[in-house]
N, CA, C and O atoms as a GROMACS GRO file, in nm:
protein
  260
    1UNK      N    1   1.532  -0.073   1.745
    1UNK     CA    2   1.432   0.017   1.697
    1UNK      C    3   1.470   0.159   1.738
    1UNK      O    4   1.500   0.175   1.856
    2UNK      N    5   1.473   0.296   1.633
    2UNK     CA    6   1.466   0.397   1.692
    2UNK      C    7   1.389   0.466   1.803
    2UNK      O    8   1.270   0.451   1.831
    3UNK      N    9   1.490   0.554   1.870
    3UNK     CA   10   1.393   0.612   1.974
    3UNK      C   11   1.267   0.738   1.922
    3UNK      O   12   1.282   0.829   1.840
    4UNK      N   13   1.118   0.692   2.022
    4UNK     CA   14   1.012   0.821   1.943
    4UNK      C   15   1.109   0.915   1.879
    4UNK      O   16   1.135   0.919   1.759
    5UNK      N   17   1.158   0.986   1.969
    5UNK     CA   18   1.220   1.167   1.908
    5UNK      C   19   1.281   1.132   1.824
    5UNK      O   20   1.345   1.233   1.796
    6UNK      N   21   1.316   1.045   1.746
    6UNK     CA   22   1.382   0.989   1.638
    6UNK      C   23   1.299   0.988   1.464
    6UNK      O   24   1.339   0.998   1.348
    7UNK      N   25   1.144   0.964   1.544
    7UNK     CA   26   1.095   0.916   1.424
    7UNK      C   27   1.006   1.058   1.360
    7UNK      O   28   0.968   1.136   1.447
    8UNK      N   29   0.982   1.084   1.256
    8UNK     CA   30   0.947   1.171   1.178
    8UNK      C   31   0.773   1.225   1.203
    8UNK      O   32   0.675   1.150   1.199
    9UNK      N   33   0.772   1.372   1.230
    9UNK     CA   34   0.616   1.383   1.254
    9UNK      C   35   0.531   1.438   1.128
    9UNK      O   36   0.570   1.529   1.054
   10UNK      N   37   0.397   1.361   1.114
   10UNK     CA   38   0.354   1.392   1.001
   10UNK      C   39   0.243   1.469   1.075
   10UNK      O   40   0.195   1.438   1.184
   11UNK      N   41   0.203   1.598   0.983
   11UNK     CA   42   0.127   1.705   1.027
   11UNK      C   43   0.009   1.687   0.964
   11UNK      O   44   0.015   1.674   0.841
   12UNK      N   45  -0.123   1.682   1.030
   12UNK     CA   46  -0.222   1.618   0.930
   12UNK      C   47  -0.348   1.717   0.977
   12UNK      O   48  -0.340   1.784   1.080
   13UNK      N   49  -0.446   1.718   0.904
   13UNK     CA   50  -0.586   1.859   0.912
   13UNK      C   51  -0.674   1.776   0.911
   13UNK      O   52  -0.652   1.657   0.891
   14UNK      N   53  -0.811   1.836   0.935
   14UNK     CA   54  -0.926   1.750   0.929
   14UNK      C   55  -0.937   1.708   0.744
   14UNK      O   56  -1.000   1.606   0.715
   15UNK      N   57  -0.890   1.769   0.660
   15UNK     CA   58  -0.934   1.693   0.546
   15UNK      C   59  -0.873   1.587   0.526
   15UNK      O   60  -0.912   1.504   0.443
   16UNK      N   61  -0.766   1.571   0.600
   16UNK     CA   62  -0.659   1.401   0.572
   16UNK      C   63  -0.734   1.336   0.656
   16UNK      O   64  -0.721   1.219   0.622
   17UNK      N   65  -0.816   1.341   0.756
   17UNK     CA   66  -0.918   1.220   0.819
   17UNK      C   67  -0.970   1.151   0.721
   17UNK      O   68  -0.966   1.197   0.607
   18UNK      N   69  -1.036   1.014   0.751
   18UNK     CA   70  -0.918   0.926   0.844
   18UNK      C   71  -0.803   0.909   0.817
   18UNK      O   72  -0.786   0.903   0.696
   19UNK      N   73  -0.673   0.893   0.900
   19UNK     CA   74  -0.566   0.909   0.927
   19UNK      C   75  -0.496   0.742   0.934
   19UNK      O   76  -0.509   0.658   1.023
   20UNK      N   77  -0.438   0.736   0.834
   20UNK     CA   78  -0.334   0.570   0.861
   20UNK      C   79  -0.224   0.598   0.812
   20UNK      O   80  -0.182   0.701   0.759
   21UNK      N   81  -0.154   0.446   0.845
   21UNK     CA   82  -0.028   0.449   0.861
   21UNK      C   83  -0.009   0.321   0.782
   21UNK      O   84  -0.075   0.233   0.835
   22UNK      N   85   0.074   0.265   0.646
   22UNK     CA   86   0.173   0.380   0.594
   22UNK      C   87   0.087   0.448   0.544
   22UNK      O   88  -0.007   0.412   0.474
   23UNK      N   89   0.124   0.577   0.587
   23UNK     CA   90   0.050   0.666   0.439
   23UNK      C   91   0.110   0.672   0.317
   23UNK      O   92   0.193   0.590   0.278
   24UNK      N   93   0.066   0.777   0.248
   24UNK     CA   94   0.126   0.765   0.110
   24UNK      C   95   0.206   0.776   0.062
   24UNK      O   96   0.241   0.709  -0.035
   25UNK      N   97   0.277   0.887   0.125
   25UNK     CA   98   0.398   0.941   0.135
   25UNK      C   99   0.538   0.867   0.106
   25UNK      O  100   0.630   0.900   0.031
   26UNK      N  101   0.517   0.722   0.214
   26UNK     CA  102   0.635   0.662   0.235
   26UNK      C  103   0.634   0.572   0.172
   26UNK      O  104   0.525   0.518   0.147
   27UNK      N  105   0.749   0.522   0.123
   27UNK     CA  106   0.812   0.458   0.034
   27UNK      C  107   0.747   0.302   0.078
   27UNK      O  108   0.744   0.239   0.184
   28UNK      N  109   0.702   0.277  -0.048
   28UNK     CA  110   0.682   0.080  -0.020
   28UNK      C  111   0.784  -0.020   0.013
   28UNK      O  112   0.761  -0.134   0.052
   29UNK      N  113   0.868   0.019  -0.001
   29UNK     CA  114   0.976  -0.093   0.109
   29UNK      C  115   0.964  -0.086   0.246
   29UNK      O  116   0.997  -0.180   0.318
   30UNK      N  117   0.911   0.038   0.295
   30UNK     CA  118   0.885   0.034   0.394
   30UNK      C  119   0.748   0.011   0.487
   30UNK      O  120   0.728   0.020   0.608
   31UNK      N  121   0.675  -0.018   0.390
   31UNK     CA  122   0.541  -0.071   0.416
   31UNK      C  123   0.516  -0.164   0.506
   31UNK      O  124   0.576  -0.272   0.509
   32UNK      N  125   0.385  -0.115   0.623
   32UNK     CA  126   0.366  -0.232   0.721
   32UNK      C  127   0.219  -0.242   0.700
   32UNK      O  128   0.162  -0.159   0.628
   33UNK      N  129   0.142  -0.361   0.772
   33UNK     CA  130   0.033  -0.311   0.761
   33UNK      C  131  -0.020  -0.166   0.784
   33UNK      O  132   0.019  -0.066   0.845
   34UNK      N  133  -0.149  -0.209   0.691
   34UNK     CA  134  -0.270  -0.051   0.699
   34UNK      C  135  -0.313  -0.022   0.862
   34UNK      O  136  -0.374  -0.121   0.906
   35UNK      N  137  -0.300   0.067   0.946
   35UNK     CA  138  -0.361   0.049   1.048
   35UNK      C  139  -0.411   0.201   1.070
   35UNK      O  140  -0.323   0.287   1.060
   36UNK      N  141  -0.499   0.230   1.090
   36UNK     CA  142  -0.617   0.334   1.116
   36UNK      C  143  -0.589   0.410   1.223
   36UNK      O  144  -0.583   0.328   1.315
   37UNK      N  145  -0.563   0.542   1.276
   37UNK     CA  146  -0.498   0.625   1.414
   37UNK      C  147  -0.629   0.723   1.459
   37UNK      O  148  -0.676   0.810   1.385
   38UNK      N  149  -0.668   0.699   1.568
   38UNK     CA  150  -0.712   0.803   1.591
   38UNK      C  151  -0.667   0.916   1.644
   38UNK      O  152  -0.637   0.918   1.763
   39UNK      N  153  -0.658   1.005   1.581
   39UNK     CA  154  -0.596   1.137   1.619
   39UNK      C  155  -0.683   1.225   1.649
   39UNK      O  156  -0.634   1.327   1.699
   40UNK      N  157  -0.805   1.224   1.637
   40UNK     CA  158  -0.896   1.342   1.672
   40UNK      C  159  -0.926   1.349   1.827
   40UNK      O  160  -0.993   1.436   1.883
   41UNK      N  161  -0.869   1.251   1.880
   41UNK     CA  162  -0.961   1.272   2.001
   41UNK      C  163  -0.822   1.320   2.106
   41UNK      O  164  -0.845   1.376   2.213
   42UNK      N  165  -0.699   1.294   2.068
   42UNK     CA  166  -0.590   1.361   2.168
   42UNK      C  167  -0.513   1.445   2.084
   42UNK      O  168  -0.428   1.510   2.145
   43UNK      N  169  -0.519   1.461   1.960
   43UNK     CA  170  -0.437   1.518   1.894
   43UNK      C  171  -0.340   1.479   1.811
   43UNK      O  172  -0.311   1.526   1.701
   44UNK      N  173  -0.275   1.358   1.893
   44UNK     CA  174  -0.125   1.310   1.883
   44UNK      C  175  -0.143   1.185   1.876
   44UNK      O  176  -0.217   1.143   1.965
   45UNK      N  177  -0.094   1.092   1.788
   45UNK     CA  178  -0.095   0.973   1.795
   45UNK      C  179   0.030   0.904   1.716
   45UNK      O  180   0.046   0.930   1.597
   46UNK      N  181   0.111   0.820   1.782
   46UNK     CA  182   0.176   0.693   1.712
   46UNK      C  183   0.132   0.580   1.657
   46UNK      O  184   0.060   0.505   1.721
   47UNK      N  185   0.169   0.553   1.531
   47UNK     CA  186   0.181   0.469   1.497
   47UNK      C  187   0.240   0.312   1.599
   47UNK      O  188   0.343   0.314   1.667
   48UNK      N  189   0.165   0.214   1.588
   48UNK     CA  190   0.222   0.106   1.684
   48UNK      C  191   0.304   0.024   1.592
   48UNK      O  192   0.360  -0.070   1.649
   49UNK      N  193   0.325   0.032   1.482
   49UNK     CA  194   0.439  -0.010   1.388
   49UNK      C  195   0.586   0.001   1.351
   49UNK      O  196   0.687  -0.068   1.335
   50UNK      N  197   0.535   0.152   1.344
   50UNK     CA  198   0.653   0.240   1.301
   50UNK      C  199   0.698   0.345   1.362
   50UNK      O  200   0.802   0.402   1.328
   51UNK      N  201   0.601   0.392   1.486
   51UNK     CA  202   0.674   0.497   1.553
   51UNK      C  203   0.598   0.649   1.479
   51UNK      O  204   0.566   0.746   1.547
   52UNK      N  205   0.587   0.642   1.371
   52UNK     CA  206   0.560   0.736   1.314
   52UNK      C  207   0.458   0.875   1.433
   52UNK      O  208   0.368   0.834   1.506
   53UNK      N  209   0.476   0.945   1.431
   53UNK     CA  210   0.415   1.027   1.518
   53UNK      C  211   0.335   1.130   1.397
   53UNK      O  212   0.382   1.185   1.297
   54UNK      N  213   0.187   1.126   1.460
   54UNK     CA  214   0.066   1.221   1.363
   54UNK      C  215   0.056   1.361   1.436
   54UNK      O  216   0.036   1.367   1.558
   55UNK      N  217   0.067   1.442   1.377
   55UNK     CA  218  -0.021   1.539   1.469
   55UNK      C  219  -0.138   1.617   1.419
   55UNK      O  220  -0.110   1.687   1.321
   56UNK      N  221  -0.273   1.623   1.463
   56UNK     CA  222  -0.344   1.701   1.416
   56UNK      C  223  -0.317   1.877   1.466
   56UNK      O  224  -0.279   1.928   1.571
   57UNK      N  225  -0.364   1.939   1.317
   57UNK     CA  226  -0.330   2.109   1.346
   57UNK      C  227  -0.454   2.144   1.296
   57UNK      O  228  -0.492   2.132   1.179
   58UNK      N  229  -0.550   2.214   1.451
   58UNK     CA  230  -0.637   2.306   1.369
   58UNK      C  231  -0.771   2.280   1.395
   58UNK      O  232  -0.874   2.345   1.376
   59UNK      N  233  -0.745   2.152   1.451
   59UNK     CA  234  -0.879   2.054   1.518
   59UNK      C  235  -0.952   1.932   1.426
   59UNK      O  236  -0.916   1.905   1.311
   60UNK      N  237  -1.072   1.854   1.506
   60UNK     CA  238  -1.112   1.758   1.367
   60UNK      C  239  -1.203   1.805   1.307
   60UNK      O  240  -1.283   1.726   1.256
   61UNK      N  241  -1.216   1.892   1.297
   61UNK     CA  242  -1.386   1.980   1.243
   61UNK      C  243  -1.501   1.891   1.294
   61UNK      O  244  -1.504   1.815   1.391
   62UNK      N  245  -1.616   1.929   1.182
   62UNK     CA  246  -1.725   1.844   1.246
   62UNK      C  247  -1.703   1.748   1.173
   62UNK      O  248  -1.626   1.725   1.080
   63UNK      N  249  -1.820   1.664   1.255
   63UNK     CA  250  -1.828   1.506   1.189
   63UNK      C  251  -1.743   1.414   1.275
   63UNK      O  252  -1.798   1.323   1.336
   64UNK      N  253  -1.619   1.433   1.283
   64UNK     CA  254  -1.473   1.355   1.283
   64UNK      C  255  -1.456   1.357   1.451
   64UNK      O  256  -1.351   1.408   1.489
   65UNK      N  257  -1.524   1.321   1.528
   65UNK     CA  258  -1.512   1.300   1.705
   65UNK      C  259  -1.619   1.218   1.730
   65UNK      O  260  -1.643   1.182   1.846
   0.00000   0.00000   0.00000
């Protein structure tokens, strides 16, 4: 398996809440299960699949904590 600093960071705002993984972006061969991240509450979150690293920019606005 690649190492974290390896894997690609996706930059995400309060309007992409809620936040999963795969998102849309990535290609269906590479598809794992749907799994749901919370990112609002540290900022930063991995994926436990894929490594994928989220980051929120900007905060979760309201509602979304």
């Amino acid at each position: 398996m690649a190492e974290t600093r390896d894997m690609p960071v996706v930059v995400v705002h309060a309007k992409d809440l809620p936040v999963y993984c795969p998102n849309p972006s990535m290609p269906l061969w590479s598809s794992h299960p749907r799994v749901y991240l919370d990112v609002a509450d540290e900022g930063e979150v991995l994926c436990p699949y894929c490594g994928t690293r989220y980051r929120l920019e900007g905060g979760a606005g309201g509602g979304h904590r």
